[in-house]
N, C-alpha and C positions, 0 to 999 in steps of 0.2 A: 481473625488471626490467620497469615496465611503458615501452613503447615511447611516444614521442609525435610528431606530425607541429609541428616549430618549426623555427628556421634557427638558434638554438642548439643547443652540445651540452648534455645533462641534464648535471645534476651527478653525481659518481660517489658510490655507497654509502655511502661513507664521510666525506664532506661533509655529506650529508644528515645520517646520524647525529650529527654536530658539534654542528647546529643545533636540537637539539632536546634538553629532561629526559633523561635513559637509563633506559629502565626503563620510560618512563608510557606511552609510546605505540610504534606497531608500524613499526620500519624501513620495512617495505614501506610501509605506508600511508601515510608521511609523503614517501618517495620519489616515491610519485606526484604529491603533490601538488609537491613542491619542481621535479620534471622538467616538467609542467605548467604551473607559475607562471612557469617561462624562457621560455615564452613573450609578448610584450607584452601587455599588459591591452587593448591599441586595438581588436588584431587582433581581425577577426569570423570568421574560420574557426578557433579553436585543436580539432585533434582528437583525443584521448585516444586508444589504443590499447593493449589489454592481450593479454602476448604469449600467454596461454593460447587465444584466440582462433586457430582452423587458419590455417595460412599468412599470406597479408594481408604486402602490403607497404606500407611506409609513403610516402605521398606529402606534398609539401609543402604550406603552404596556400594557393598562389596557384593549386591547381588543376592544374598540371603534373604529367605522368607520369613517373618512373624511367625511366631506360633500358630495364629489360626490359620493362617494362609498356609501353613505346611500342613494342619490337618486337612485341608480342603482340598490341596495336591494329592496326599496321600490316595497311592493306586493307579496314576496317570503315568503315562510316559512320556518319555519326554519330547517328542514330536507333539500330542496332544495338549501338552502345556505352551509349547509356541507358538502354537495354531490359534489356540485362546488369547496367547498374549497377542498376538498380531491383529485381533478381528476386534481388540479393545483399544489397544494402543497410539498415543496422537503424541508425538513429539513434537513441543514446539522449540526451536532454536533461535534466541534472541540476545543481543550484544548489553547486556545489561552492566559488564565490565567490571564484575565484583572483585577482580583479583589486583582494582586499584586502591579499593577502600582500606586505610590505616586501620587494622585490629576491628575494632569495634564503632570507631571514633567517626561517626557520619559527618560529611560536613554538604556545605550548600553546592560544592561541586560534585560531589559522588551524586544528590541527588538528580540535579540537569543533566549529566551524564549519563544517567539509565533514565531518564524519563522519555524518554522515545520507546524504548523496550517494555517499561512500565508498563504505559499509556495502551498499547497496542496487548498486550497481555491479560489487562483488565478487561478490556472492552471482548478479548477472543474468548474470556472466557465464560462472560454473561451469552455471547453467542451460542456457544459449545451447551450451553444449560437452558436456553430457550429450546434448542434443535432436540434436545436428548428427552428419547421418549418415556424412559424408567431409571432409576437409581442406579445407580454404577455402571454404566453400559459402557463410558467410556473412561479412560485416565490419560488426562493431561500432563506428561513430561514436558517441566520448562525447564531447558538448556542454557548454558550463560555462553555465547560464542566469543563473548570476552572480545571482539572486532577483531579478529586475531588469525590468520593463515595456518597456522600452526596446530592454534585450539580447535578448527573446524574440522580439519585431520584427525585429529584424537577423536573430537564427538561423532564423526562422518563412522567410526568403526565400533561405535558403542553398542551394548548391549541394549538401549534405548533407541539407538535408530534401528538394530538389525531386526526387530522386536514391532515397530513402527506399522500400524496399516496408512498413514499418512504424515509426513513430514511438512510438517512451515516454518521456512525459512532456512536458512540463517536470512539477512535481508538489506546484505552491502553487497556488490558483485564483485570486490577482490574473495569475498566468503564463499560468496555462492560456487564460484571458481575453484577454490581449493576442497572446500565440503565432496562436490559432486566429485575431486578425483578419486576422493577416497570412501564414498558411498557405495554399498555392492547392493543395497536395497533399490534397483534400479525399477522392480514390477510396481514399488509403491510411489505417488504422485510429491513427486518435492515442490511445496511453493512458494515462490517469489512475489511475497506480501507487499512491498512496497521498492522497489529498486524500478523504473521506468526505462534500464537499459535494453536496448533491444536482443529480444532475446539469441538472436544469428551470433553476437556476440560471445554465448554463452555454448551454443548448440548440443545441447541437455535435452533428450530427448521424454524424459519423463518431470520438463520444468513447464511450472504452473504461473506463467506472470501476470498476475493480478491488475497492474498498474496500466496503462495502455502504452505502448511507445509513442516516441513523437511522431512518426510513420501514422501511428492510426489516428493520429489528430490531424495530421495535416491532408489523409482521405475525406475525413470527416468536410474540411472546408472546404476541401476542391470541390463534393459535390452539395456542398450549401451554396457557392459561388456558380456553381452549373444549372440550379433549379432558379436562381435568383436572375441568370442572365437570359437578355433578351436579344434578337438582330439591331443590331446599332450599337451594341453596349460592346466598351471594350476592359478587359480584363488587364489589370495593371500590376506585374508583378515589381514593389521596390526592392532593390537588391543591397542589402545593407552589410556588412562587411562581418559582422558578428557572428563567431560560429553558433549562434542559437538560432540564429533565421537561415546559415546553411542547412543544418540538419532540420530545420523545420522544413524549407523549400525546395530540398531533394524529392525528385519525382514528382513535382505538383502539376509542372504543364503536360508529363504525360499521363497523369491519372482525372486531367482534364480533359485531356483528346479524346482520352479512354470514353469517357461519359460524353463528349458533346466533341466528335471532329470539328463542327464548323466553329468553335468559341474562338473568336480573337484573342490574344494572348500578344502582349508590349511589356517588354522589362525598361527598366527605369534607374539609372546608377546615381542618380542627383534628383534635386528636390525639383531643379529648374525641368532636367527633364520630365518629370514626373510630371507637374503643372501640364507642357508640352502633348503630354499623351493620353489627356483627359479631354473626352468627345465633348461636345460646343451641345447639344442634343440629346444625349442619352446620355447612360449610368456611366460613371468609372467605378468598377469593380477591384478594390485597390486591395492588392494581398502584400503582406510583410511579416515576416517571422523575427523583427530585432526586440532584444529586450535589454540593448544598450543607450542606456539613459538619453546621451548627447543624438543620436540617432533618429531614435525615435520622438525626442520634442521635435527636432527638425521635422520631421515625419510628421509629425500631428498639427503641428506651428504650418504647414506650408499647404496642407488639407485642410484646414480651419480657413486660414486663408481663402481660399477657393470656393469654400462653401457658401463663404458670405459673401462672394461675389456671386453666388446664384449657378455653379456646377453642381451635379447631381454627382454624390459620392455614395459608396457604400464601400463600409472597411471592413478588413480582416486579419485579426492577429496570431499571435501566438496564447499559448495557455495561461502564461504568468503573466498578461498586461491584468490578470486580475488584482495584481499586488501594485499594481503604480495608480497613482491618484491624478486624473485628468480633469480636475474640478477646473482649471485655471484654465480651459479651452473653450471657450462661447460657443462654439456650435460642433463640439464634436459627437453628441449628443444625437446631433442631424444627419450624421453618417452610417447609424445606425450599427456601430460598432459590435461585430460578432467575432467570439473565444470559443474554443472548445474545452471544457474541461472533464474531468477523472469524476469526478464529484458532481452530484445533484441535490444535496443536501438539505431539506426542508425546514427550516428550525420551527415552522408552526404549526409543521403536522404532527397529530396525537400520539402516531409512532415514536417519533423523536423525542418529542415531550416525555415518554413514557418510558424509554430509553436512559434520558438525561436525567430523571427520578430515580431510577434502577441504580444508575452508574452512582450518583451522588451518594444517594444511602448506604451500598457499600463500602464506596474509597472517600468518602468527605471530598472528595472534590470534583468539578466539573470536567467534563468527557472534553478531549480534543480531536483532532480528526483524524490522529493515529490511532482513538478511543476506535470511533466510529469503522475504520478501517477493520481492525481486529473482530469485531464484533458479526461484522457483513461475513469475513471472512471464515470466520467460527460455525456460525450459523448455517453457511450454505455448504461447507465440507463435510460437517454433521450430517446434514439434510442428506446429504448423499448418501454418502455411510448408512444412515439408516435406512433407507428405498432400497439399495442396491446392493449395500454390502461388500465383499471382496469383489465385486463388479463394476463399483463405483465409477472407476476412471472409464471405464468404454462410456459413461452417460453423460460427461462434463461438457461435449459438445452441444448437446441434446436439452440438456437443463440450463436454462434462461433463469437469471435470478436477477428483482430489484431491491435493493437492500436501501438500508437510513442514507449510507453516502455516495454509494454507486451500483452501478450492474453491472452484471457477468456474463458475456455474448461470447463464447470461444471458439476460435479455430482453432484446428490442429496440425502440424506436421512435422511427421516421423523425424526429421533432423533437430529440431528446436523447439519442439514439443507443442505447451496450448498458448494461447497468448488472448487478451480478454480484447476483443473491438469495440466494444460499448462507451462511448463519450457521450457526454450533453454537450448541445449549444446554449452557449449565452448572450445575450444581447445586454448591451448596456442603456439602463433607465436608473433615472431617480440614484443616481453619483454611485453604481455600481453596477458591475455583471451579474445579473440575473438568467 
């Protein structure tokens, strides 16, 4: 049961249950939200609290202590009590959007609604509990940012963030936008758990983006297409019209040059010329960043072609051709199709497996990859925290982490703060990206 700080009582298990399909969705999950949502929508402090988390007792929102927790204060002052709160404290800020749900009355939309925030919650806070070396070290504030410009203002001034040795999230960029105008906890590291915009965008100099940009995927290919090219091979960029293969193929031919002056480099605005500028002799090195349907058959349909006349192709995409199904192309398989993605995810390593048992027993239901996300990120922010301490963030460059779904490789700088470079390649076998 997770625990929550409100001046109602939650509802009990089997209320919740009532109010929801039987069968669709996961007691516990919906429990949370229903014991959450008793709280008013007005209130600016509601705090989530989940009991796997060491010790931690619950306080109410107006900021008052329990009883034992005021005999425990007793004799400190009040500088040594914020020093304490700050070297324990993790806000996390997630759009869970409880100030949509009717009274009490769950229904199957409140659920999918916060199930992203959920999902990512769950999973940060098995991390947070692997990382933590003894019983209560640290307390997890979970924030509702409600997706909301407004609400991230109010929580950006909270006694909970100012309070914060580490901030995650909020985790849309209209949020993160408004959060950070009104954040003055600027020494402690905010991070950007899952939003893939670039972070220049944002230019938050104490922002942690977890997720890579598309900038650092499409370094990644230029130099998997630089180690793969040979003298004779020429590099094929198709130019496809879709702002996805824009921002993917900004900058490509000069972080090409960058690694290899002499690489030939042919753009390509049609399928015909594309054909055209594919060597009789050596490789074509065909890069394309479209993830518009009608573009890319064309694209694959006219390289398919090709290949079964006996041209030597090697292809390269964008991140999300992991989602399109290319089963219907005879030899695209021949091209040797390489992605870069965020994710390295093993479902058959014992980690995972071990993981995927942990998650299930807690929440009844199976982990997703905002599960996994939350968890990687729990774990390694902890990890810090505990090595380093209030020192933490000078080591984030320094600390290499691989986690169930991904790794953490970061550069830094002073305008736009860390940003994670660590991608896998994947090559497609056996009717998928591996």
């Amino acid at each position: 049961m997770i625990s929550v700080q409100n001046h109602q009582q939650p509802l009990s298990g089997n209320k919740v249950r009532n109010n929801i399909i039987r069968g669709t969705f996961s007691a516990l999950c919906l429990g949370a939200i229903l014991a959450v949502s008793s709280c008013s929508p007005k209130t600016t402090g509601g705090v989530l609290r989940n009991p796997d988390v060491y010790g931690g007792k619950i306080r109410p929102e107006t900021g008052k202590t329990t009883p034992e927790e005021g005999k425990k204060e007793t004799g400190k002052n009040n500088e040594n009590v914020k020093a304490a709160d700050q070297s324990t404290n993790i806000a996390l800020l997630l759009p869970f959007q409880l100030n949509l749900v009717s009274g009490n009355n769950v229904v199957e939309a409140d659920v999918k609604r916060s199930a992203l925030a959920l999902d990512f919650y769950q999973g940060f806070q098995i991390g947070v509990n692997e990382a933590t070396k003894k019983a209560g070290a640290y307390t997890v504030k979970v924030l509702d940012s409600e997706d909301s410009e407004m609400k991230n203002l109010s929580l950006a001034a909270s006694k909970d963030v100012e309070t914060a040795s580490l901030i995650v999230g909020p985790i849309y960029p209209k949020e993160i936008r408004s959060f950070s105008k009104g954040n003055k906890n600027k020494k402690v590291l905010q991070v950007n758990p899952l939003a893939a915009t670039m972070p220049t965008e944002f230019n938050i100099g104490n922002l942690v983006s977890i997720t890579p940009p598309i900038r650092i995927h499409m370094r990644a290919i230029a130099k998997e297409v630089v180690d793969n090219y040979r003298e004779g091979d020429v590099i094929v960029v198709f130019d496809a019209k879709d702002n996805d293969h824009r921002q993917f193929i900004g900058g490509f031919d000069e972080e090409v040059k960058k690694l290899n002056p002499n690489a030939k480099i042919v753009h390509a605005a049609t399928i015909w010329s594309l054909g055209q500028a594919l060597p009789d002799l050596n490789t074509a090195l065909v890069v394309c960043g479209t993830t518009e349907k009608t573009q890319l058959r064309a694209l694959v349909a006219g390289l398919d072609e090709k290949v079964g006349e006996g041209y030597a192709v090697r292809l390269f995409g964008h991140p999300n051709w992991s989602k399109v199904n290319f089963g219907s192309y005879d030899n695209f398989y021949r091209m040797d199709p390489t992605i870069t993605s965020e994710s390295h995810l093993k479902a058959w390593s014992s980690d995972v497996q071990n993981f995927q048992r942990t998650y299930k027993n807690a929440y009844k239901v199976d982990p997703t990859d905002f599960s996994y996300k939350g968890y990687d990120a729990g774990k390694y922010f902890v990890s810090l925290l505990n090595k380093y301490g209030e020192n933490y963030a000078e080591k984030v460059t320094e600390e290499r982490y691989s986690g169930l779904f991904s790794d953490y490789q970061f550069n830094y700088n002073p305008q736009w703060g860390y940003v994670n470079q660590a991608v896998a390649l994947k090559t497609y076998r056996n009717g998928s990206f591996q």
